[in-house]
Legacy VTK file of the C-alpha trace (Angstrom):
# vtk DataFile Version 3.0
C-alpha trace
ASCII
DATASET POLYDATA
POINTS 155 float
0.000 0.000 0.000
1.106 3.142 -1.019
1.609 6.200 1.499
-0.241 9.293 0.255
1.886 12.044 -1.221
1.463 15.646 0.434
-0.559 17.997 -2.154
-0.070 21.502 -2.597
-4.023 23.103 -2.076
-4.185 26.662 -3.161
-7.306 28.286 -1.056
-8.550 31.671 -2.508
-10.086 32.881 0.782
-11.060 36.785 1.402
-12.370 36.001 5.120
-9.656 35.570 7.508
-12.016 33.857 9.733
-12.678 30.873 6.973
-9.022 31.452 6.433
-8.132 30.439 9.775
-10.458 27.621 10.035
-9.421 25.755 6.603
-5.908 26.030 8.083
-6.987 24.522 11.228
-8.719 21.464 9.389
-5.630 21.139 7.845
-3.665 20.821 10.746
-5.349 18.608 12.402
-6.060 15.941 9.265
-2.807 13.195 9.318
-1.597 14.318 5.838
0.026 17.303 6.010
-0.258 19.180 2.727
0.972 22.412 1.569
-1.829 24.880 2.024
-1.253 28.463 0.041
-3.422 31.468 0.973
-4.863 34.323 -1.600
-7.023 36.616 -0.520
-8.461 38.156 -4.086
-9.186 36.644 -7.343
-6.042 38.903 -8.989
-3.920 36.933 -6.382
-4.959 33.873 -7.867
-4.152 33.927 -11.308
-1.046 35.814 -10.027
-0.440 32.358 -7.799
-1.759 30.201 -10.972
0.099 31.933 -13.857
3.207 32.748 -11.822
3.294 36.147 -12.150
5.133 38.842 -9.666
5.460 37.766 -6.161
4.358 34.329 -7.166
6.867 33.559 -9.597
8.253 30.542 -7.647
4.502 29.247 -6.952
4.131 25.773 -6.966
1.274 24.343 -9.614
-1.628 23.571 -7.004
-3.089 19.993 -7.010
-6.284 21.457 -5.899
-8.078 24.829 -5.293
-10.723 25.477 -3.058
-12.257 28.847 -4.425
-14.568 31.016 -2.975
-17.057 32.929 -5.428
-17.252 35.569 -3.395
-13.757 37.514 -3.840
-12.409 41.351 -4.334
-10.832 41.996 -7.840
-12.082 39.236 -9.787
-14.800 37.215 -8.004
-14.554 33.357 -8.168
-16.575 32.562 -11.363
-14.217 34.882 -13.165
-11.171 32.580 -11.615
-13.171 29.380 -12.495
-13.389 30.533 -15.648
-10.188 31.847 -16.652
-8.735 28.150 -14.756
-11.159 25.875 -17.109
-10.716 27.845 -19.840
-7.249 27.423 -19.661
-5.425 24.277 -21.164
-2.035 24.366 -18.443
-4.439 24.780 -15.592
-7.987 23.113 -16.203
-6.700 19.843 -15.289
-6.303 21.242 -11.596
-9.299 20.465 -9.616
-11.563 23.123 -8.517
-13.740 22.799 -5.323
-15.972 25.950 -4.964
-16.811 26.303 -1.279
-18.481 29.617 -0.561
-21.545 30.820 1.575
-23.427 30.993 -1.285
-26.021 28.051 -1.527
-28.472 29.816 -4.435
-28.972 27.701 -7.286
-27.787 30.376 -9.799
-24.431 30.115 -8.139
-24.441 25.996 -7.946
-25.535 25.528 -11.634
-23.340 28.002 -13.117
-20.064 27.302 -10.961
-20.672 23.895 -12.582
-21.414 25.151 -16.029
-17.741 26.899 -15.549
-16.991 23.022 -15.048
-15.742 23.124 -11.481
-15.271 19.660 -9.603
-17.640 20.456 -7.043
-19.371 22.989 -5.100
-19.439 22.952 -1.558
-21.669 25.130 0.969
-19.663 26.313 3.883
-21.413 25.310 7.087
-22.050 27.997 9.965
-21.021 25.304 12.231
-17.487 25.456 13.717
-17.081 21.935 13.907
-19.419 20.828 10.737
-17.288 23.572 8.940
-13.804 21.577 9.910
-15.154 18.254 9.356
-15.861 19.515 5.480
-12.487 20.613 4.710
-10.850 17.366 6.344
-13.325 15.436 4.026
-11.871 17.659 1.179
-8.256 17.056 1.726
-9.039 13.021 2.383
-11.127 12.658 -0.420
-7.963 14.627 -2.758
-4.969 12.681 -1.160
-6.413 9.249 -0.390
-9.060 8.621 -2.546
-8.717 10.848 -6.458
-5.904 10.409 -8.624
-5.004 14.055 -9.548
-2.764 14.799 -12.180
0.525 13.520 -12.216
-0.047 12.070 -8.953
0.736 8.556 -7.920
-2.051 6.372 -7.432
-3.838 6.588 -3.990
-4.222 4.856 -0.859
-5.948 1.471 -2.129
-6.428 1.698 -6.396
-5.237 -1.014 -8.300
-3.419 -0.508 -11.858
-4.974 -4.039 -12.618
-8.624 -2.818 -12.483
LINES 1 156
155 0 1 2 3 4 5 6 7 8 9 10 11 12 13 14 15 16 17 18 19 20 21 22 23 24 25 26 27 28 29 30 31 32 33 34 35 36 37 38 39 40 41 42 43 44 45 46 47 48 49 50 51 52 53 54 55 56 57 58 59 60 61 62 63 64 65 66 67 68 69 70 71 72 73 74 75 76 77 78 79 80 81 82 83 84 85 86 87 88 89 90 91 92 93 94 95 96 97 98 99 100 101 102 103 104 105 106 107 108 109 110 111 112 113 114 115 116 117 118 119 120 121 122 123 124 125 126 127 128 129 130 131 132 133 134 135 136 137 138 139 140 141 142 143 144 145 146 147 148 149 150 151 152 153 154
């Protein structure tokens, strides 16, 4: 059995609060991966295309984007990452306050991997980003990525 690899999760967070929480799911989950903040959608295509202070930015394995963001808002990012042939391979998981079904059916129209209410609850809220990470490291093969925790190459 193969030990899960450490991912590198870019979060495009404006709320320090949600900020702080995803980083304390994070923590706390047995994988350590490499969690990178932005705070605006300009930040993340900076992060994504390498651009300025990001020039040494690692390609994320996964972004968790929130729709609602200063600059460019989320569905702009989503867009401009699916439309994009280097980067729409990267899984996107939009997790935002939002829960109208304008915002659910066209986040997935943009083609993002799936879109995630963020609970009120403390403790709901950190159980849904530790299912996040699990489900990315030990269960999906990303991209150039060995296999996970328990596939077969057989099947």
């Amino acid at each position: 059995m193969t030990t899960p690899q450490a991912i590198e999760v870019l979060l495009v967070e404006d709320d320090p609060g949600d900020e702080l929480i995803t980083r304390e799911a994070f923590e706390d989950n047995k994988i350590h991966n490499n969690l990178h903040v932005v705070r605006d959608g300009l930040e993340a295509l900076d992060f994504l295309y390498r651009r300025g202070g990001y020039a040494d930015a690692p390609r994320p394995d996964l972004v968790l984007l929130d729709l609602n963001l200063p600059k460019y808002d989320g569905r702009q990012v989503l867009e401009k990452i699916k439309g994009d042939p280097e980067l729409r391979a990267i899984p996107v998981v939009v997790l935002t306050t939002s829960s109208a079904e304008e915002d659910i059916l066209r986040s997935y129209d943009l083609f993002a991997n799936a879109y995630v209410t963020k609970p009120v609850d403390l403790d709901r809220f950190l159980t849904v980003i530790r299912q996040i990470d699990e489900f990315f490291v030990t269960v999906v093969r990303l991209p150039g990525r060995q296999r996970a925790v328990g596939t077969h190459d057989d099947v």
